[in-house]
N, C-alpha and C positions, 0 to 999 in steps of 0.2 A: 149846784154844779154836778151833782153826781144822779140826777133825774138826766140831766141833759146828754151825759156820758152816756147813758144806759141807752138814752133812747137813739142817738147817732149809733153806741153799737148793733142795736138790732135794726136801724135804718140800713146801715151796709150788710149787714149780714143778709137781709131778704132781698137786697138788690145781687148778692155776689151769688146767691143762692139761684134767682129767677133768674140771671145771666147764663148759670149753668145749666140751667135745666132748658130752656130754651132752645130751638132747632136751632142752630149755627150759622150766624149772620156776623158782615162787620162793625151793624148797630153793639149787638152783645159781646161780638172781641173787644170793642173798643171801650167798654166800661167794665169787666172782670177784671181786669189787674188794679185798676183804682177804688173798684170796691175791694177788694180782696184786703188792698194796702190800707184802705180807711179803717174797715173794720179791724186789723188790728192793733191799728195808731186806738182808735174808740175803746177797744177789750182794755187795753194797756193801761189806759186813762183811768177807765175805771175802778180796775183795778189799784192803782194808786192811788185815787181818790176811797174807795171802799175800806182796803186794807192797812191806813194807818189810822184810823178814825178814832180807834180805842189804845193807843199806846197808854200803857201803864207811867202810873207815875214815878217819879225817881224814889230811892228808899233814902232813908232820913238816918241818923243813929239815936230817935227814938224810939223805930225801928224795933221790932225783935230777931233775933237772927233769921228764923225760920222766915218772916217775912219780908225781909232784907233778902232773900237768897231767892225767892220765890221769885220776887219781882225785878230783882238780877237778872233772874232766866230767864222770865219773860220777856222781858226790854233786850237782852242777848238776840232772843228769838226774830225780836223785830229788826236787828240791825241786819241779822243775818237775809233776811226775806228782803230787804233794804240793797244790798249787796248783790242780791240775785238777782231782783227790779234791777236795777244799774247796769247790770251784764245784758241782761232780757233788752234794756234799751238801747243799747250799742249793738247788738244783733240786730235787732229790728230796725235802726238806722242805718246797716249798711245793707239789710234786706231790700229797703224801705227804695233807697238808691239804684240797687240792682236793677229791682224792678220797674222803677221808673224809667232809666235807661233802656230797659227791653222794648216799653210799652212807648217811648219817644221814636225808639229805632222802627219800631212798625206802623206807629199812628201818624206821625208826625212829621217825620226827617226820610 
């Protein structure tokens, strides 16, 4: 899954890229805001997919303190990045929205 991500994100990234750089047509209006939007649904993914791969494992109380606190933090750490992702994707769904609407009201309607 995480080949797959990688590679839709740099499939939109090089189209949102060559759309922008392109002389200014309504071929290239008309696909910038859905690459734009793909490529960051793609980043997103990936990143979710990438960055819980390695959560630590829970501590035990065979455990010794020092490694019991260690992997406390760690697993903390995750929850916290976990938290952030969560917020990151409620931005990005009512971005995601915005801008579809923009790109309805011009392309489409």
């Amino acid at each position: 899954m995480v080949p797959v991500a990688a590679i839709l994100t740099a499939a939109f990234l090089a189209t949102a890229i060559s759309v922008a750089l392109l002389p200014p047509s309504w071929e290239a209006d008309f696909l910038l805001i859905p690459s734009v939007v793909g490529f960051i649904w793609a980043l997103s993914a990936y990143i979710f997919l990438t960055g819980f791969q390695n959560v630590p494992r829970r501590a035990t109380r065979e455990d010794r303190l020092l490694v019991r606190v260690k992997l406390t933090l760690r697993r903390m750490a995750y929850r916290v990045m976990a938290v952030v992702l969560l917020a990151l994707t409620a931005v990005l769904l009512f971005l995601s929205l915005r801008m579809a609407g923009i790109w309805m009201s011009e392309h489409i309607g």
